[in-house]
The first five atom37 places (N, CA, C, CB, O) and aatype in JSON, in Angstrom:
{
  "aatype": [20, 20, 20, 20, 20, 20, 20, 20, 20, 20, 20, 20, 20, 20, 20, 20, 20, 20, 20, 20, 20, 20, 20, 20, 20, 20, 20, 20, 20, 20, 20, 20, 20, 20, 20, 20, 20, 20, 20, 20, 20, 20, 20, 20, 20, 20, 20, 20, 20, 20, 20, 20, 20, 20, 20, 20, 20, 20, 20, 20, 20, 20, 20, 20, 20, 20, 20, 20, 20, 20, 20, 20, 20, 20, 20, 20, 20, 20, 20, 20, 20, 20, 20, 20, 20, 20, 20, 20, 20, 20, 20, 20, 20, 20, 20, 20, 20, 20, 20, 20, 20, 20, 20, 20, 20, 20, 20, 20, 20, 20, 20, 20, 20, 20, 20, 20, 20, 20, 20, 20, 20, 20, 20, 20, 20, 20, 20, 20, 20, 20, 20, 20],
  "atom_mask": [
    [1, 1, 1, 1, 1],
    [1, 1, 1, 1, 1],
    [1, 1, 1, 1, 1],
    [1, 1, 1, 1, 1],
    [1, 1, 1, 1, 1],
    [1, 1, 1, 1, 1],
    [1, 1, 1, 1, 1],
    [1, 1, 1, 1, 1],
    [1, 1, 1, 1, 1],
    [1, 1, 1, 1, 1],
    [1, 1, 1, 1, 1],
    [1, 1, 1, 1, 1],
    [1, 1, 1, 1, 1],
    [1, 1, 1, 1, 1],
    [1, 1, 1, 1, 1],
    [1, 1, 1, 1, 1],
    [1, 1, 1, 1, 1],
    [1, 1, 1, 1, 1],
    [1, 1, 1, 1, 1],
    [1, 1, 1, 1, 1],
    [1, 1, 1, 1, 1],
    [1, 1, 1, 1, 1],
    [1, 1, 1, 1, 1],
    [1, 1, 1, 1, 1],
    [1, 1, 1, 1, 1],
    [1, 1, 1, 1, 1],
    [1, 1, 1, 1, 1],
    [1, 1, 1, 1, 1],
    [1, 1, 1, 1, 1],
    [1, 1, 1, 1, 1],
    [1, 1, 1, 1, 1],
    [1, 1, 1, 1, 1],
    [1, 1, 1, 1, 1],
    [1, 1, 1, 1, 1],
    [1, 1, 1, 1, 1],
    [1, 1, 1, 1, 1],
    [1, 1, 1, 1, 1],
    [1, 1, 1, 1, 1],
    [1, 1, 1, 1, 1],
    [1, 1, 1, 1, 1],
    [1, 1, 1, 1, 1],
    [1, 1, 1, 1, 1],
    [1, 1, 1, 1, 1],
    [1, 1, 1, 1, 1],
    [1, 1, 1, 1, 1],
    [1, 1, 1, 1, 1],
    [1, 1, 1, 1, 1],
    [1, 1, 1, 1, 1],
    [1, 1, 1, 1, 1],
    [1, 1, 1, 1, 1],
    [1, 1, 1, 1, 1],
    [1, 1, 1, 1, 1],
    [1, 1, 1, 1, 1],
    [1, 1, 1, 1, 1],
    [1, 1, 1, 1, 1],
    [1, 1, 1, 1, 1],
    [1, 1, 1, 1, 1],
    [1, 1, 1, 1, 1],
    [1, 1, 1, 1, 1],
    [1, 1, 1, 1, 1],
    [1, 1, 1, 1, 1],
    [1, 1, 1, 1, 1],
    [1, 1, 1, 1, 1],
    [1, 1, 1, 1, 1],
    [1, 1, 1, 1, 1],
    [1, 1, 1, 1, 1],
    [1, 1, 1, 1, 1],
    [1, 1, 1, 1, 1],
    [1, 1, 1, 1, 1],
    [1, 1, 1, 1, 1],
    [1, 1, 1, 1, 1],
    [1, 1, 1, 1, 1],
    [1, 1, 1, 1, 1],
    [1, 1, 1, 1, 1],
    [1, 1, 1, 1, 1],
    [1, 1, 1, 1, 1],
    [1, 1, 1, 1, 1],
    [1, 1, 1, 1, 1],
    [1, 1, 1, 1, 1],
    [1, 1, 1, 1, 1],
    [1, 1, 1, 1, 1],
    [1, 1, 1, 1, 1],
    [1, 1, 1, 1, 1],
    [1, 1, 1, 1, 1],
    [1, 1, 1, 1, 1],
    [1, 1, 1, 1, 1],
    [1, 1, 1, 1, 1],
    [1, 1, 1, 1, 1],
    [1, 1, 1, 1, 1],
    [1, 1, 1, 1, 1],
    [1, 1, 1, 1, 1],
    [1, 1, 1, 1, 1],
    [1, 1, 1, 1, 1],
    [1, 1, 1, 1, 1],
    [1, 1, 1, 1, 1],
    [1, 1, 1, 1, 1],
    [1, 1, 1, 1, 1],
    [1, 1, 1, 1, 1],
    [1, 1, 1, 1, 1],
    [1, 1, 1, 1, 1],
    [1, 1, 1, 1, 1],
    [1, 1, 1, 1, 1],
    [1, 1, 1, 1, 1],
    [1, 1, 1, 1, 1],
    [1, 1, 1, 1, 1],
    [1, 1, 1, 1, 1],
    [1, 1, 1, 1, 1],
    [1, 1, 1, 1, 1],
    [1, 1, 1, 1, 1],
    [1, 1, 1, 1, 1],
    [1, 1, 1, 1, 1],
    [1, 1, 1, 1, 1],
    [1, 1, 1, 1, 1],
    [1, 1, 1, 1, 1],
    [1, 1, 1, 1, 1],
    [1, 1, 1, 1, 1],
    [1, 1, 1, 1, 1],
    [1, 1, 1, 1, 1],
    [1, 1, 1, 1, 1],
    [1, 1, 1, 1, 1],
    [1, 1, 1, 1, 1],
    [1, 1, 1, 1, 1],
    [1, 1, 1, 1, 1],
    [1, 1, 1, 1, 1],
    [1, 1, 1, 1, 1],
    [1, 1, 1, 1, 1],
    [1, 1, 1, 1, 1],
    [1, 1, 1, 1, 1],
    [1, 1, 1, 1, 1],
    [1, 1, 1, 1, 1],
    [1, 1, 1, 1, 1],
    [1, 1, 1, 1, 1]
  ],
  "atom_positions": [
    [[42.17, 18.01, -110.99], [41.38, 19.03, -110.33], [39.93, 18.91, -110.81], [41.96, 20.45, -110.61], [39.73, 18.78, -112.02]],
    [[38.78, 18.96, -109.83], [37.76, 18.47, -110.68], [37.06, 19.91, -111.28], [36.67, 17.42, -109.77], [37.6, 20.99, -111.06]],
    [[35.92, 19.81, -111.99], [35.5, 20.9, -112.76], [34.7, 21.78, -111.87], [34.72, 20.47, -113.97], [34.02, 21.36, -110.93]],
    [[34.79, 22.64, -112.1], [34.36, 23.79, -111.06], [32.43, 23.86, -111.34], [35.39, 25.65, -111.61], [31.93, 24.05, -112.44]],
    [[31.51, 23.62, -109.87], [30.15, 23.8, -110.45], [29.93, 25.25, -110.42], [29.01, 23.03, -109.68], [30.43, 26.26, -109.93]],
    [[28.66, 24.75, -111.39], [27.56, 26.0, -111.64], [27.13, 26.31, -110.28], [26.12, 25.6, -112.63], [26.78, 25.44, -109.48]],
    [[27.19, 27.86, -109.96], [26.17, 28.03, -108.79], [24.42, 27.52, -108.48], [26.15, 29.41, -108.78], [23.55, 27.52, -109.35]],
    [[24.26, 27.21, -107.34], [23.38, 26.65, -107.06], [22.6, 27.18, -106.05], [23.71, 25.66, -106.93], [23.09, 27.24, -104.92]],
    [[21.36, 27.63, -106.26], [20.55, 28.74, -104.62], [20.52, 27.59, -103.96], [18.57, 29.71, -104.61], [20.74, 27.71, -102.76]],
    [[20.21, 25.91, -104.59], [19.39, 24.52, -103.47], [20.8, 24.41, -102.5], [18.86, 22.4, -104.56], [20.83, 24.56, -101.28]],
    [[21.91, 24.11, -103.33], [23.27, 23.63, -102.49], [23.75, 25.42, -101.79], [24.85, 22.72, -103.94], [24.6, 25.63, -100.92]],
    [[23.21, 26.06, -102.23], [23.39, 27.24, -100.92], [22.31, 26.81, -99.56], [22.82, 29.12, -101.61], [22.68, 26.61, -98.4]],
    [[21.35, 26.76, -99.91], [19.9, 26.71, -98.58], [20.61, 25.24, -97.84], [17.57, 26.31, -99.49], [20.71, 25.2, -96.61]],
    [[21.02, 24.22, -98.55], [21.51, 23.15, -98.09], [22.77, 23.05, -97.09], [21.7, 22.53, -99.13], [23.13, 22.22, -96.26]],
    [[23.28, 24.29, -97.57], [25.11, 24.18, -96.48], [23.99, 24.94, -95.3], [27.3, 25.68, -97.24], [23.61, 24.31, -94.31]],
    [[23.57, 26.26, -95.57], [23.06, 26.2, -94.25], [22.27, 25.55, -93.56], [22.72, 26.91, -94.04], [22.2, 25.58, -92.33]],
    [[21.48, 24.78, -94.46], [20.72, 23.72, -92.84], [21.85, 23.13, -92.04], [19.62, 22.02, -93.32], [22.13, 23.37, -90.87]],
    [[22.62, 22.13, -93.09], [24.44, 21.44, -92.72], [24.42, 22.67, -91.21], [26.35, 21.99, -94.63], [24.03, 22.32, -90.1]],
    [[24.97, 24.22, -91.55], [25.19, 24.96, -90.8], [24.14, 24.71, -89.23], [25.09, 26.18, -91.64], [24.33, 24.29, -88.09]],
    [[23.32, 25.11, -89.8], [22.29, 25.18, -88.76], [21.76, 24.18, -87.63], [21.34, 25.41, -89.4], [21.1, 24.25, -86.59]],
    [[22.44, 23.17, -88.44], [22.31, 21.73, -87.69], [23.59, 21.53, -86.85], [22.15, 20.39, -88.8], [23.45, 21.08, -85.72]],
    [[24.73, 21.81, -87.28], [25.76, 22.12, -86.31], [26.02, 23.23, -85.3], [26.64, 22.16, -86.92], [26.82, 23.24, -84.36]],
    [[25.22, 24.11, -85.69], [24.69, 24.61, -84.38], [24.39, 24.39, -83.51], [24.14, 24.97, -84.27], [24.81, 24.76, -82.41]],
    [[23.13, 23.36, -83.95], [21.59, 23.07, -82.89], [22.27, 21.51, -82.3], [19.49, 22.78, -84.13], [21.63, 20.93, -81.42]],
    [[23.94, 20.71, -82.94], [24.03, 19.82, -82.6], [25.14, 20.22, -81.52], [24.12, 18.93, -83.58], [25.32, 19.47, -80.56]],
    [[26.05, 21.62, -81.69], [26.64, 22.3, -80.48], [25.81, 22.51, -79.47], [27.18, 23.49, -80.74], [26.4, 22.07, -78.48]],
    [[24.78, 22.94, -79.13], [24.25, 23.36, -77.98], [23.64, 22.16, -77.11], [23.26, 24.4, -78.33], [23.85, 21.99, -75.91]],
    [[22.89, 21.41, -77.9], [22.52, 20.3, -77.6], [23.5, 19.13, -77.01], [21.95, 20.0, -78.64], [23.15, 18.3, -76.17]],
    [[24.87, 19.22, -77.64], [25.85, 18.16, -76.58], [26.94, 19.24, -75.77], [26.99, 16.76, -77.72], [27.1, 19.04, -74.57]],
    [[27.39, 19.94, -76.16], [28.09, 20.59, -75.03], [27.89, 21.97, -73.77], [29.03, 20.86, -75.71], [27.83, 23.2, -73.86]],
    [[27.84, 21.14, -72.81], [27.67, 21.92, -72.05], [28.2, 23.27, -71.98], [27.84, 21.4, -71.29], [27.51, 24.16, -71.49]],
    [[29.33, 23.48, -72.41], [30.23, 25.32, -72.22], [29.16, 25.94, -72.89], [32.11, 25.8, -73.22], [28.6, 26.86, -72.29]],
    [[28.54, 25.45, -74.63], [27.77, 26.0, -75.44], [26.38, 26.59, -74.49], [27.49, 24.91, -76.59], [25.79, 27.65, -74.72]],
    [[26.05, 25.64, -73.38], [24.79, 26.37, -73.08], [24.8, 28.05, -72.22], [24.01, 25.25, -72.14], [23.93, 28.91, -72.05]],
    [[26.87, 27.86, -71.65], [26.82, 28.9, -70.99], [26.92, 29.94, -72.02], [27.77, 28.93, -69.96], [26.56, 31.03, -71.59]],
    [[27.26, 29.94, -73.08], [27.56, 30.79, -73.76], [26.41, 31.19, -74.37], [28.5, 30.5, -74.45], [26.13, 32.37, -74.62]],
    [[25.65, 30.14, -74.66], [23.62, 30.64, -75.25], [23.22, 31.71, -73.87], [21.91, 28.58, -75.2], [23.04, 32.86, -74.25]],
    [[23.11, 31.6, -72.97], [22.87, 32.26, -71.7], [23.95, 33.38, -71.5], [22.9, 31.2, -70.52], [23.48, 34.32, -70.86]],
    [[24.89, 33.51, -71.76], [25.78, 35.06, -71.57], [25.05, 35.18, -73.07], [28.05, 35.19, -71.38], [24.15, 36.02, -72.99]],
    [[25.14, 34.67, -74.27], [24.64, 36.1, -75.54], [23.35, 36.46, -75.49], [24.74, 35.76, -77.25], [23.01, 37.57, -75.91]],
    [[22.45, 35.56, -74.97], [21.06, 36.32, -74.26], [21.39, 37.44, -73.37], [20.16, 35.29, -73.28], [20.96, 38.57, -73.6]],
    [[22.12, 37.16, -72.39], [22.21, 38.23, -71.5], [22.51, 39.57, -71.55], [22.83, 37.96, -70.85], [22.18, 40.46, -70.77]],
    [[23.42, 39.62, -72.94], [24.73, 40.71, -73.42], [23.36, 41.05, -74.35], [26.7, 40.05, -74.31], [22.76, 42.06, -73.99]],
    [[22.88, 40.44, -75.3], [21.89, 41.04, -75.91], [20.68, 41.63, -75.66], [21.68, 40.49, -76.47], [20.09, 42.44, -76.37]],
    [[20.29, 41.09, -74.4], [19.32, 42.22, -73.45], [19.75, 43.28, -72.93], [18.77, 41.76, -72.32], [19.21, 44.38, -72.99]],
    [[21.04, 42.89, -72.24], [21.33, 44.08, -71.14], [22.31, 45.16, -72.43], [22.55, 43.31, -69.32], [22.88, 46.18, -72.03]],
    [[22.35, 44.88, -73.41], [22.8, 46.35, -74.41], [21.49, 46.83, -75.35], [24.28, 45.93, -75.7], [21.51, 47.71, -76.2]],
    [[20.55, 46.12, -75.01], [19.55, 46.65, -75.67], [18.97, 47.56, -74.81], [18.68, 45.73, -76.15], [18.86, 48.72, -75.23]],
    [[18.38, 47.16, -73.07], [18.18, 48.04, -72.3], [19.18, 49.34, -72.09], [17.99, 47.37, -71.31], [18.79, 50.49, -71.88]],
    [[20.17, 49.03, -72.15], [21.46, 49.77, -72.23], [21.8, 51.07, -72.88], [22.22, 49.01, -72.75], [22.4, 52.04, -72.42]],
    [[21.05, 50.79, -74.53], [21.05, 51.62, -75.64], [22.91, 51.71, -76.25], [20.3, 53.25, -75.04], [23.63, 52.63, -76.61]],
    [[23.06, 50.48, -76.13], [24.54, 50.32, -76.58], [24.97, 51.3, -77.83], [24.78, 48.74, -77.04], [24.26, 51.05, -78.81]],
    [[25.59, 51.98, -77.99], [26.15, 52.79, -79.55], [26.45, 51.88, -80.5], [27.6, 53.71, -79.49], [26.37, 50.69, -80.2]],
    [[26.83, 52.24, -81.73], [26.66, 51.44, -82.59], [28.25, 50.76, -82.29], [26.18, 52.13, -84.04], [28.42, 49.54, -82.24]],
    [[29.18, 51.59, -82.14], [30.38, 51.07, -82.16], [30.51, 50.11, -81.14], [31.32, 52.01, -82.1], [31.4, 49.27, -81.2]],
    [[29.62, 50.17, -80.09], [29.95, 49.4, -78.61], [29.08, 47.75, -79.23], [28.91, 50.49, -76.71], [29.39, 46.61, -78.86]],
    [[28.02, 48.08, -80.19], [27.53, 46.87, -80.4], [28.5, 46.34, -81.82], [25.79, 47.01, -80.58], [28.15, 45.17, -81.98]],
    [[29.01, 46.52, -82.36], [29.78, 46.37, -83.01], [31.09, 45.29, -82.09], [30.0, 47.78, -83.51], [31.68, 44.22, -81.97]],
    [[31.0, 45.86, -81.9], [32.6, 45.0, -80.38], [31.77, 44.07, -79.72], [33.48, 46.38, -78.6], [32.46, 43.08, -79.47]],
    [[30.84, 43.95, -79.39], [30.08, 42.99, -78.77], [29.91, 41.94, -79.83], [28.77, 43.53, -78.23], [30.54, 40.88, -79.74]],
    [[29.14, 42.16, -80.78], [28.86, 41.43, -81.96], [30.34, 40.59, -82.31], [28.33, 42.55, -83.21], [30.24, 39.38, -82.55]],
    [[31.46, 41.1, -82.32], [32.65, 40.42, -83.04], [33.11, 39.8, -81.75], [33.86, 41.46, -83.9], [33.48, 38.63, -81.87]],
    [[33.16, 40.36, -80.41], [33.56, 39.07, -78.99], [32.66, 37.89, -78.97], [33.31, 39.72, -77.27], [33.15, 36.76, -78.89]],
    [[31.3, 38.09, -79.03], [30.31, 36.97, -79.44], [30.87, 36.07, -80.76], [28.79, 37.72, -79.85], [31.44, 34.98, -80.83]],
    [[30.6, 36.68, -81.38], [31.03, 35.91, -82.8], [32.5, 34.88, -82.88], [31.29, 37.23, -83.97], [32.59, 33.75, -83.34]],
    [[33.44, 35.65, -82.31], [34.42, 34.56, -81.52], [34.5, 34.02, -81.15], [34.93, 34.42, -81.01], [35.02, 32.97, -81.54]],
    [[34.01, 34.23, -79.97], [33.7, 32.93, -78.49], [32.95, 31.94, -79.23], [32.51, 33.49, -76.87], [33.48, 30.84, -79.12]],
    [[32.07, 31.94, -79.85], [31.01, 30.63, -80.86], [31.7, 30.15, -81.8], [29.6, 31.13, -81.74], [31.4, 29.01, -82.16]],
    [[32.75, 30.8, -82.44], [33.07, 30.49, -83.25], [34.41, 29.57, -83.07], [33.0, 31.48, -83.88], [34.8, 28.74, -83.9]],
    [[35.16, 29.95, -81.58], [35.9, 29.17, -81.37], [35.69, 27.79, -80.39], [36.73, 29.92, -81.09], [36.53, 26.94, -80.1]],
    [[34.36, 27.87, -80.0], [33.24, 26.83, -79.31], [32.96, 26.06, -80.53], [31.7, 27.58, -78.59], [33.25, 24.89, -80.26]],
    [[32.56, 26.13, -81.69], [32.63, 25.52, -82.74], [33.6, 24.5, -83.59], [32.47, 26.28, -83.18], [33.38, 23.47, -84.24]],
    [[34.65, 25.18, -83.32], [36.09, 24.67, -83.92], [36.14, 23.77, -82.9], [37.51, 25.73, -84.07], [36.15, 22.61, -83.32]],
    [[36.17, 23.88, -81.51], [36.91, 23.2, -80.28], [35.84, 21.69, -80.45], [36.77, 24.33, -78.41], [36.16, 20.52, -80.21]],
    [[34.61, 22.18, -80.91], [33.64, 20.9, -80.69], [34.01, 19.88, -81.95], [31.82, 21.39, -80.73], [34.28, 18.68, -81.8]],
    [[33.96, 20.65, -83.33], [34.41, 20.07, -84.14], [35.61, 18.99, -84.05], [34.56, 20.92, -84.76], [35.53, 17.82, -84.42]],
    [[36.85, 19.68, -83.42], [37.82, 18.84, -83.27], [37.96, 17.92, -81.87], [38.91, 19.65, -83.48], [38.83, 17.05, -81.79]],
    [[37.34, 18.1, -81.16], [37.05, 17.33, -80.43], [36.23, 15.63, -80.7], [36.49, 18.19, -79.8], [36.56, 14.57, -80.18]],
    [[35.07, 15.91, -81.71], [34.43, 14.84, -82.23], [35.51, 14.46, -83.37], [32.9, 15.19, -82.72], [35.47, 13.29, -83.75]],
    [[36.11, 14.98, -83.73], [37.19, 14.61, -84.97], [38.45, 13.22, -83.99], [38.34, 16.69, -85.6], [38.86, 12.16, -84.45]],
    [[38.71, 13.8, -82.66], [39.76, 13.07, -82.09], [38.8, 12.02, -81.67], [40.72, 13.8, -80.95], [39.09, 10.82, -81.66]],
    [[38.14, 12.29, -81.48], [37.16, 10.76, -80.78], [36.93, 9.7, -81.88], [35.3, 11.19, -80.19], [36.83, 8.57, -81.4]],
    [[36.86, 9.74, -82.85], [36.82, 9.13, -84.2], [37.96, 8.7, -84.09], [36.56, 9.91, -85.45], [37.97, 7.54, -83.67]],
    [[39.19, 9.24, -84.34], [40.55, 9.08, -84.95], [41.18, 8.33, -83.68], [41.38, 10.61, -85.45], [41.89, 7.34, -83.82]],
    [[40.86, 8.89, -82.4], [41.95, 7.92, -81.15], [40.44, 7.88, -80.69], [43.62, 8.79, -79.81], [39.8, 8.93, -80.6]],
    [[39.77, 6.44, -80.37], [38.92, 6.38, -79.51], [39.17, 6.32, -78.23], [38.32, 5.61, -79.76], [38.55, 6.88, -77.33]],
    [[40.44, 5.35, -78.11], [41.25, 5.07, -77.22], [41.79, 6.51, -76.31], [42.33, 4.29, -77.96], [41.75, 7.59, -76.91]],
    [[42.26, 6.47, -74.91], [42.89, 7.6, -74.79], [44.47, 7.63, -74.97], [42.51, 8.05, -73.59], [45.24, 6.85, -74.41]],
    [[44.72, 8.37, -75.61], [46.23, 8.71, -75.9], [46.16, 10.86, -75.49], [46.68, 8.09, -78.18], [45.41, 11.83, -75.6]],
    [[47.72, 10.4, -74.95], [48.59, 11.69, -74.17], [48.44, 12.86, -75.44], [50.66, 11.21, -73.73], [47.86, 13.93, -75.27]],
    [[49.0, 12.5, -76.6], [48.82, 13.6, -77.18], [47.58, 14.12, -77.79], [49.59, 13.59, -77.9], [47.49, 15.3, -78.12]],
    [[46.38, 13.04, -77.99], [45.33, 13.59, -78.27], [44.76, 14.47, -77.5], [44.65, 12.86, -78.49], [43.98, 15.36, -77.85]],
    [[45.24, 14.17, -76.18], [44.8, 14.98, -74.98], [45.26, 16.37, -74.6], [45.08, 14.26, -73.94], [44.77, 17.37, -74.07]],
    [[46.55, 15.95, -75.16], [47.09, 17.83, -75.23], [46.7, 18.59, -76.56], [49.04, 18.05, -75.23], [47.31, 19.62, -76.82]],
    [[45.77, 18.18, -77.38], [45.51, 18.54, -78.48], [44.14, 19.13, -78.13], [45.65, 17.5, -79.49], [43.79, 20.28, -78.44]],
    [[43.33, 18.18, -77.41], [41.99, 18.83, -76.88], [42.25, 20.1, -75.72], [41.05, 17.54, -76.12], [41.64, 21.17, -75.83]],
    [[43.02, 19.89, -74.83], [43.25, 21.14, -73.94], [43.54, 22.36, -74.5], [44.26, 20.96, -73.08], [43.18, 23.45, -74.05]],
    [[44.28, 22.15, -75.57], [45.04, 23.27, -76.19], [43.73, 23.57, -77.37], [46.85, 22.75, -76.89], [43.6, 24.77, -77.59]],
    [[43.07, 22.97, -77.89], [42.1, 23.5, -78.34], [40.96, 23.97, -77.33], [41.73, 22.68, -79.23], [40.26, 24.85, -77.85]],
    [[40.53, 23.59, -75.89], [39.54, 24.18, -75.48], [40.22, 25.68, -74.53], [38.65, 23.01, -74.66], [39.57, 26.58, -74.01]],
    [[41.65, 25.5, -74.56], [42.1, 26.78, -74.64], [41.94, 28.3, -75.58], [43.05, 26.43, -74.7], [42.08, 29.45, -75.15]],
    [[41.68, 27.94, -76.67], [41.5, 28.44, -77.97], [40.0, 29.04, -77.0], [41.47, 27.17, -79.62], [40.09, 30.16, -76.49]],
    [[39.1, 28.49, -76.87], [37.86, 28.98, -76.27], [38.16, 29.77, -75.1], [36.93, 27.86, -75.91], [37.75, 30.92, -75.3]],
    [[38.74, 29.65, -73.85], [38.72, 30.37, -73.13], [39.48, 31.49, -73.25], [38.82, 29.86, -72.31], [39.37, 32.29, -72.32]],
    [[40.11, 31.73, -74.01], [41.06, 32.97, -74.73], [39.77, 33.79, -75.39], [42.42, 32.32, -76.17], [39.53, 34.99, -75.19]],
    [[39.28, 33.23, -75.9], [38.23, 33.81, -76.86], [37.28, 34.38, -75.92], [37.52, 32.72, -77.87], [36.79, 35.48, -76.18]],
    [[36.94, 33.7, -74.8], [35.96, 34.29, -73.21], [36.39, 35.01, -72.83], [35.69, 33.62, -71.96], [35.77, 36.07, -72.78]],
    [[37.63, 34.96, -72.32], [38.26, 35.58, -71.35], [38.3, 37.29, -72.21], [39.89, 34.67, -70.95], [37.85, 38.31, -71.68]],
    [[38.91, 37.25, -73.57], [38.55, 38.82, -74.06], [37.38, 38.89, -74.03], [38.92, 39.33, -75.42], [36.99, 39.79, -73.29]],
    [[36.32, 38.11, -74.72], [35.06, 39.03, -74.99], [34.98, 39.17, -73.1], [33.34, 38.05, -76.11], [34.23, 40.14, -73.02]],
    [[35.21, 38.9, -72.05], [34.47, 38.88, -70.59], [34.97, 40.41, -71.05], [35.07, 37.82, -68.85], [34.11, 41.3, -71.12]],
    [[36.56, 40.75, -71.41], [37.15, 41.93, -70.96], [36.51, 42.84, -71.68], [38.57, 42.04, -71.07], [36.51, 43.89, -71.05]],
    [[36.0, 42.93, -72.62], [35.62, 43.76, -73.74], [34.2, 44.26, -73.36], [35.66, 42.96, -75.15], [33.81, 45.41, -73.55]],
    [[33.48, 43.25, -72.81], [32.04, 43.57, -72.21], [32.07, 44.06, -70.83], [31.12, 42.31, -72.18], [31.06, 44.52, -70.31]],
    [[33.24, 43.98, -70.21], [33.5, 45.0, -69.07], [33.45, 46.37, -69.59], [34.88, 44.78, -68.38], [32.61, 47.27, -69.48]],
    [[34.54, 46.29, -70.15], [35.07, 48.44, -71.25], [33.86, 48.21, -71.3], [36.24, 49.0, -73.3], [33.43, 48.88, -70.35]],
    [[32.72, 47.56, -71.91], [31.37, 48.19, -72.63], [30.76, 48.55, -71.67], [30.43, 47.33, -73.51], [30.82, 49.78, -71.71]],
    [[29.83, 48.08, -70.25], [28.91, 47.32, -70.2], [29.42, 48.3, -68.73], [28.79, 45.57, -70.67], [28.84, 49.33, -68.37]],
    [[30.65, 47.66, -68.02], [30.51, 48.68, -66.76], [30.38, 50.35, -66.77], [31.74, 48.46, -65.98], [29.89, 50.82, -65.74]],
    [[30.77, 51.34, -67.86], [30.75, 52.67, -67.36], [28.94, 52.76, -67.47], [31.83, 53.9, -68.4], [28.19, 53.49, -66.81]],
    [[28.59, 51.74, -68.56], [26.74, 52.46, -68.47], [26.22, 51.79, -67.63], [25.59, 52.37, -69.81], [25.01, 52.0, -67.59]],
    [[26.8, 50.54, -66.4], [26.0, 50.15, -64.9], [26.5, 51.46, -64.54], [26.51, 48.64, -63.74], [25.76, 52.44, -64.67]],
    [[27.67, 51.55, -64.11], [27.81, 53.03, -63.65], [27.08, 54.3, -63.4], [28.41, 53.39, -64.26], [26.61, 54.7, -62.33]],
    [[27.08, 54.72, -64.27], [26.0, 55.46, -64.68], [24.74, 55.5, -64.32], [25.9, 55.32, -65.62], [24.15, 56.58, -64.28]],
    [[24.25, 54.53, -64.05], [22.67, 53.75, -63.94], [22.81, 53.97, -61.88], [22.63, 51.28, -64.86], [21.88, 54.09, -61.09]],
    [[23.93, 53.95, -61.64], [24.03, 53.82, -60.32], [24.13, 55.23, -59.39], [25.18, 52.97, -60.16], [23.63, 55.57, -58.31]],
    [[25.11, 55.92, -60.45], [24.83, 57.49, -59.96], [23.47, 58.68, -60.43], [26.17, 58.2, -60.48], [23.46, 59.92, -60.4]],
    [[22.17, 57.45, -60.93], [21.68, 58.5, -61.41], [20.61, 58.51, -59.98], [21.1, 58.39, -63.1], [20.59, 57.6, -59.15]],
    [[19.82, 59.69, -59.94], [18.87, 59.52, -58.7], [17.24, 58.85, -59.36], [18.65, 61.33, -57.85], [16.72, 58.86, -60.47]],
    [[16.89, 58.37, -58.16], [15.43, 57.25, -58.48], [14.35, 58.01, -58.76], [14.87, 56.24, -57.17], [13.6, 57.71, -59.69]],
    [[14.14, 59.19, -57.88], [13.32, 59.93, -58.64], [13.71, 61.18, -59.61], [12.51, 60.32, -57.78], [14.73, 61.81, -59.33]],
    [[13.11, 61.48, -60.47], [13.13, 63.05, -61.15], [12.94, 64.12, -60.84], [12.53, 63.29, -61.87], [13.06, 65.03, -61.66]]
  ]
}
């Protein structure tokens, strides 16, 4: 087992660039990632105009945080199988579906969750009158 290091602030600032660069290297090759940069812009304007509650941004914040986070994993292992089978093989292939499943599970709630949020205050916005 090797010896456990001393904490370090440089090898902290360092995982997050690592981080930050796998970010900026998600958006930059996969396309789903750009739809998803464009819905958390969107969700983050339209609950700001909105005046979202804290609890409603709270639920937003953790459906976001999912969906990226399982856009992350799916990309990860995706470049992981391309390495390992360059070639195409059947089960690598049910390995990628079933992981970019993992993502649309993760969409498909946050879509539902930003409905509960997001439609009663269009609502609202629709029964109110234009002038005062």
């Amino acid at each position: 087992m090797p010896a456990q290091t001393r904490f370090s602030l440089r090898r902290r600032i360092t995982s997050f660039r690592y981080a930050l660069a796998g970010i900026r290297q998600m958006v930059e090759t996969q396309h789903n990632a750009w739809i998803h940069l464009a819905a958390t812009l969107l969700v983050l304007v339209a609950g700001g105009l909105l005046h979202l509650s804290r609890s409603e941004w709270i639920a937003v914040i953790v459906a976001m945080a999912l969906v990226w986070s399982a856009e992350a994993v799916n990309t990860a292992f995706e470049f992981l199988c391309d390495v390992t089978s360059p070639e195409f093989h059947p089960l690598v292939e049910k390995a990628k579906n079933i992981a970019a499943a993992a993502v649309l599970i993760c969409a498909i709630g946050a879509a539902c969750i930003g409905l509960l949020i997001f439609l009663p205050h269009l609502l609202a916005l629709c029964h109110q009158p234009l002038l005062p």
